[in-house]
C-alpha positions in Angstrom: 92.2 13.4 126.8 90.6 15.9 129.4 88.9 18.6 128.0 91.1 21.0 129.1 93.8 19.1 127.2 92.2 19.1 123.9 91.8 23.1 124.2 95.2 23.1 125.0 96.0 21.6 121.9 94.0 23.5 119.7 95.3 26.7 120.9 99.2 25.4 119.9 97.9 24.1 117.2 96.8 27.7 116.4 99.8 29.2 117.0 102.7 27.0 115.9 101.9 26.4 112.3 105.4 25.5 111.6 104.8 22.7 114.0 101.6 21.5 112.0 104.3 21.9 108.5 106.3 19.9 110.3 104.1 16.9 111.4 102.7 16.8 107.6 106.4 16.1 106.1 107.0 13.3 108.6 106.0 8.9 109.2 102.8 7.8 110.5 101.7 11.4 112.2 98.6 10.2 113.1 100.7 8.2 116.0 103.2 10.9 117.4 101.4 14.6 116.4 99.1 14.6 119.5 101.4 12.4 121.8 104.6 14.2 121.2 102.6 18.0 121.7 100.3 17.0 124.7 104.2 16.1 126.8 105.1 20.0 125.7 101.8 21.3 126.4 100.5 19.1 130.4 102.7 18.8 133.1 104.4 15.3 133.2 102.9 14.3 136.6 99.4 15.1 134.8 100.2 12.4 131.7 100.1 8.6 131.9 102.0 6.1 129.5 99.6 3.8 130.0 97.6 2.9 126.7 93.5 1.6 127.2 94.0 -0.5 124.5 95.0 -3.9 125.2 97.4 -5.1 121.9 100.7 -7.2 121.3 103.3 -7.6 118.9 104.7 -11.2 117.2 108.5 -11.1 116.8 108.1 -10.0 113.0 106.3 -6.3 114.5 102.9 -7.6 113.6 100.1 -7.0 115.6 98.6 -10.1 117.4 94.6 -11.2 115.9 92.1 -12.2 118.4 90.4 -15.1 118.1 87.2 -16.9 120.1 89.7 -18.5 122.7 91.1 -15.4 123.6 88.2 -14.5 125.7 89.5 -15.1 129.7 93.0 -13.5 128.2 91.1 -10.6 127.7 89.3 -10.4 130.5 92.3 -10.2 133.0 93.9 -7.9 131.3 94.2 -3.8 132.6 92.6 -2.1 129.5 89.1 -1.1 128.8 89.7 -1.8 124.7 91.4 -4.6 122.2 93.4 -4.7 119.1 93.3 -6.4 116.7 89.7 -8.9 116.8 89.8 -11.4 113.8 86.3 -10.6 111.7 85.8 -14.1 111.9 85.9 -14.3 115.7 81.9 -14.0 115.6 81.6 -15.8 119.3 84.2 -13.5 120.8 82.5 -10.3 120.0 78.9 -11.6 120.9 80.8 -11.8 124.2 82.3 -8.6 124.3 79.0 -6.9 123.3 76.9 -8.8 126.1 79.5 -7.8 128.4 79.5 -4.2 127.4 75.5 -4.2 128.1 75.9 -6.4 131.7 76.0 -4.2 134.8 77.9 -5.0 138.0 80.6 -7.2 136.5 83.8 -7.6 138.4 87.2 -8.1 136.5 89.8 -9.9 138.4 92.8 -8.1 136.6 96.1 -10.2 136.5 97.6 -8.0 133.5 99.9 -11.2 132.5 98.9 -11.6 128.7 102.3 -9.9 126.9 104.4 -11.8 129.3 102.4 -15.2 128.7 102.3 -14.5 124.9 106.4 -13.8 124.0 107.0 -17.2 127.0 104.4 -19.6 124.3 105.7 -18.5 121.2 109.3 -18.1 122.2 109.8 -22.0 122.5 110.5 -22.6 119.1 113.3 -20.0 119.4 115.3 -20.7 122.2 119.2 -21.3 120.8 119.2 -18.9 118.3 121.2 -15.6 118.5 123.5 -13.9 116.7 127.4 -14.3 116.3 129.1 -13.0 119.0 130.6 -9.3 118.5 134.1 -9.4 116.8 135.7 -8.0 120.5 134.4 -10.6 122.3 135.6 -13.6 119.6 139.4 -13.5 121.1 138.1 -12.2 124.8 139.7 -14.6 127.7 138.8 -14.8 131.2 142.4 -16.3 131.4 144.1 -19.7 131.2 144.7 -20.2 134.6 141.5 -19.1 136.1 138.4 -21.4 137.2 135.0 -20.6 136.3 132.3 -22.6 138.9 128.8 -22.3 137.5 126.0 -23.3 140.3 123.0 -24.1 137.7 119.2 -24.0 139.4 115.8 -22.9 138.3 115.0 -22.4 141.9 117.0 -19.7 142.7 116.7 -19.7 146.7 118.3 -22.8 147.2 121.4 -21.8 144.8 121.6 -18.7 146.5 121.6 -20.8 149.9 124.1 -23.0 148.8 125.9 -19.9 147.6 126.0 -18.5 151.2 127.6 -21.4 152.8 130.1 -21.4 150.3 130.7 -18.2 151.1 130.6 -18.9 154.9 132.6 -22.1 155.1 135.1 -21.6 152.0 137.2 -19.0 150.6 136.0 -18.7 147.4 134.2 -16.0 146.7 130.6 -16.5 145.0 128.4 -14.4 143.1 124.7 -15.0 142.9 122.8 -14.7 139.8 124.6 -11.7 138.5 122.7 -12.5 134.2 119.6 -12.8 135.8 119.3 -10.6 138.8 120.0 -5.9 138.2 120.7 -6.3 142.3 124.1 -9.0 142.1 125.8 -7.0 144.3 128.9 -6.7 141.8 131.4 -3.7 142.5 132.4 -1.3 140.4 133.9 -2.4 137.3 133.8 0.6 134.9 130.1 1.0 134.0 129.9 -2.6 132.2 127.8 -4.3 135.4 124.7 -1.4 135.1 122.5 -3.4 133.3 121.7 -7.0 132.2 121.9 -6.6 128.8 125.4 -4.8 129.4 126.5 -8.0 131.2 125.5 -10.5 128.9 126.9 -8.6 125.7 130.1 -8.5 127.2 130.0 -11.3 129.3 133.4 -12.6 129.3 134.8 -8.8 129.7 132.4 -8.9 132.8 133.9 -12.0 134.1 137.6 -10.9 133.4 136.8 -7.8 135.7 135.0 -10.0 138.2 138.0 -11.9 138.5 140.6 -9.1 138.5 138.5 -7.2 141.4 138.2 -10.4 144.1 141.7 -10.8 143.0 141.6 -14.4 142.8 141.7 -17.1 140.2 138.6 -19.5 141.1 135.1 -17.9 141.4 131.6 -19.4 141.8 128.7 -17.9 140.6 125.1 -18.2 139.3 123.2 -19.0 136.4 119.7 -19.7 135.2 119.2 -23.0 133.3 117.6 -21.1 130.4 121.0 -19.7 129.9 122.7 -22.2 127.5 124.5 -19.8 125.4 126.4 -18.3 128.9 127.6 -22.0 129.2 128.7 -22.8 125.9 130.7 -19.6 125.9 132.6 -19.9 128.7 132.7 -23.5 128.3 134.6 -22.8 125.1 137.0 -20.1 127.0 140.9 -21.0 127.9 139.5 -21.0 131.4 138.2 -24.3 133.3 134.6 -24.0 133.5 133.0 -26.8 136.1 129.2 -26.7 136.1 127.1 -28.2 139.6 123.5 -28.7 138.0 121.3 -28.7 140.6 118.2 -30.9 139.8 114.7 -29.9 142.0 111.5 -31.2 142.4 109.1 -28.8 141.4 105.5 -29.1 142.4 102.1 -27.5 140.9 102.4 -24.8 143.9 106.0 -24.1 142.8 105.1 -23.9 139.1 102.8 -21.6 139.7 104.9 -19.8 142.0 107.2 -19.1 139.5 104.3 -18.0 136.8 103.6 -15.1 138.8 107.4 -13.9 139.5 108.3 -14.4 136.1 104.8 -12.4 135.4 103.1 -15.5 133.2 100.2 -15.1 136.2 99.1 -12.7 138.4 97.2 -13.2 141.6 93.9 -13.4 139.9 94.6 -15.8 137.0 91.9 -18.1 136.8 92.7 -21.7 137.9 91.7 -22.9 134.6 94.2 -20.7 132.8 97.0 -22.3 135.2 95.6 -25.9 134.1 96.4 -25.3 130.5 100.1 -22.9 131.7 101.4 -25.6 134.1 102.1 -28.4 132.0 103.8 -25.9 129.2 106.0 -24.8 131.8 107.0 -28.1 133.9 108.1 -29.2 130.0 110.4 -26.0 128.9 112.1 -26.5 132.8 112.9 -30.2 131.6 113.6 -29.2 128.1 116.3 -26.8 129.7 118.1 -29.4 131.9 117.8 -32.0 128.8 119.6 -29.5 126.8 122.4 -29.0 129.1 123.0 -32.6 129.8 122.7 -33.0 125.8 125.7 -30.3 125.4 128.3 -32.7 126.9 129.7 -30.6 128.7 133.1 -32.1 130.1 133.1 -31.2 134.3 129.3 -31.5 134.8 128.4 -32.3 138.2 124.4 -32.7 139.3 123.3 -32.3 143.1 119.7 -34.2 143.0 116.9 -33.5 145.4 116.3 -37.2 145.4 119.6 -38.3 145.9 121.5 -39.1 149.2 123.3 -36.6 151.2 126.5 -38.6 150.9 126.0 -38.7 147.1 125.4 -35.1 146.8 128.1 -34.5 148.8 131.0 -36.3 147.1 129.1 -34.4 143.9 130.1 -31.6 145.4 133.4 -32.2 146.7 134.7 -32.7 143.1 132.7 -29.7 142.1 134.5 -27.2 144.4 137.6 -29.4 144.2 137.1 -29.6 148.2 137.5 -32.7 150.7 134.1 -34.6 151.0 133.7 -33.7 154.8 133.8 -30.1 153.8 131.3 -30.6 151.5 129.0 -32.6 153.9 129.3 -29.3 156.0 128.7 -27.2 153.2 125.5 -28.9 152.6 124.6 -29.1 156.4 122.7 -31.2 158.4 119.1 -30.3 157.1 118.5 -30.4 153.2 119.2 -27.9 151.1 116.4 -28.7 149.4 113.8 -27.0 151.8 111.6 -24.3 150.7 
């Protein structure tokens, strides 16, 4: 805090003593008093949420120990201060103290460690969640209607296919509308604000989807981390048909997706990305393995290895659509191009 802050504070502190009485009667004061007073007391534009202590959180609300091979994590992240160092991480504090008595060191801040923590230690996790809320358990998106999922970790080239889809067929297609705020959706009484909105009432969202093209077959979107989105409408009244689209992903497009996803930043060392890569080339084939290990009944798979005439009968049966419309669906050069 600024010195003229602190003054500030002692002043009202002064001269609200009910406030003080207050603070003294109520949980952990010593981590709201001063930060609940100094947004009464300093103009907002003044403040900044932004801590100087680096620290996370496990999934149980405990704070995450240091240890020696948390060093270069440290190091690119934006804080000047870390919590919590293990007393038995003797090298990693050497380090910190020579590097608190060096002059003329340069930080190369990528700011990617909370991110790169909750992706590692979320693997073991992925497929639980809760039961579904008790309005949702007898929620149709209709018997008659057909639900076409487009399923691709590279999200350009579904959103490419997408387009022609939309271009060359009337079915209307929505991109990635549980992954992306911006899916372009219309109005359907407040439930498509957020993300978390959609996906807690995603069959609701779907019934309105389908209400407001005013049709009864509609493409759209998904990530492959999604799972639970399929099973559920999978296990609606509707069809559900799901294209798969399987890519070739490179280092360059691994790391590509480490910095959108915010796992890297632009200055993550190249020895951090040796150890990420491999971790994250294995959850994108754990995700398509669980998919394919679902069963799911209308599965279809466009391959980036396979031949256009394969990929295009794939898709013919996909979009229920004769195969030389889905040759010019896919075009003459590949869909496949980054």
């Amino acid at each position: 805090m600024r010195r003229r802050t602190v003054e500030t504070l002692l002043a009202f502190i002064k001269k609200r003593k009910d406030v003080v009485k207050f603070f003294r009667r109520t949980w952990i004061p010593d981590e709201t008093f001063f930060q609940t007073i100094v947004h009464h007391v300093v103009p907002r534009e003044e403040t900044s949420r932004q801590t100087l202590t680096f620290l996370m959180f496990t999934d149980y609300g405990m704070p995450v120990t240091f240890y020696n091979d948390h060093f270069d994590l440290l190091m690119s992240q934006d804080a000047l201060f870390a919590r919590k160092i293990s007393p038995e991480a003797a090298d990693l504090k050497a380090r910190l103290g020579r590097l608190y008595a060096a002059k003329g060191v340069e930080f190369q801040i990528s700011n990617e460690g909370r991110n790169l923590f909750a992706f590692l230690t979320g693997r073991g996790r992925i497929g639980r969640r809760f039961a579904m809320r008790f309005w949702e358990t007898e929620s149709t998106m209709g018997r008659d209607r057909e639900l076409m999922i487009v399923v691709c970790k590279k999200w350009h080239i579904a959103k490419r296919l997408m387009e022609r889809i939309r271009q060359m067929t009337s079915l209307p297609a929505v991109d990635y509308l549980f992954n992306e705020d911006e899916a372009n959706l219309p109005d359907l009484g407040g439930i498509q604000t957020k993300l978390d909105k959609r996906n807690r009432h995603r069959r609701s969202l779907m019934r309105r989807v389908f209400d407001s093209v005013e049709t009864d077959r509609l493409v759209i979107c998904l990530d492959p981390a999604g799972l639970y989105l399929l099973d559920d409408f999978t296990a609606d009244r509707s069809t559900t048909r799901i294209m798969e689209i399987d890519c070739v992903f490179t280092d360059a497009d691994l790391v590509g997706h480490a910095k959108r996803v915010g796992l890297a930043g632009e200055h993550t060392s190249t020895e951090t990305f040796d150890r990420l890569l491999p971790t994250i080339r294995n959850d994108m084939i754990h995700e398509s393995d669980r998919i394919n290990d679902a069963g799911f009944g209308l599965h279809y798979r466009l391959l980036e290895t396979a031949s256009a005439s394969q990929n295009a009968e794939a898709l013919a049966a996909f979009l229920t659509i004769t195969h030389e419309q889905a040759r010019e669906i896919l075009g003459q050069e590949t869909l496949f191009s980054d």
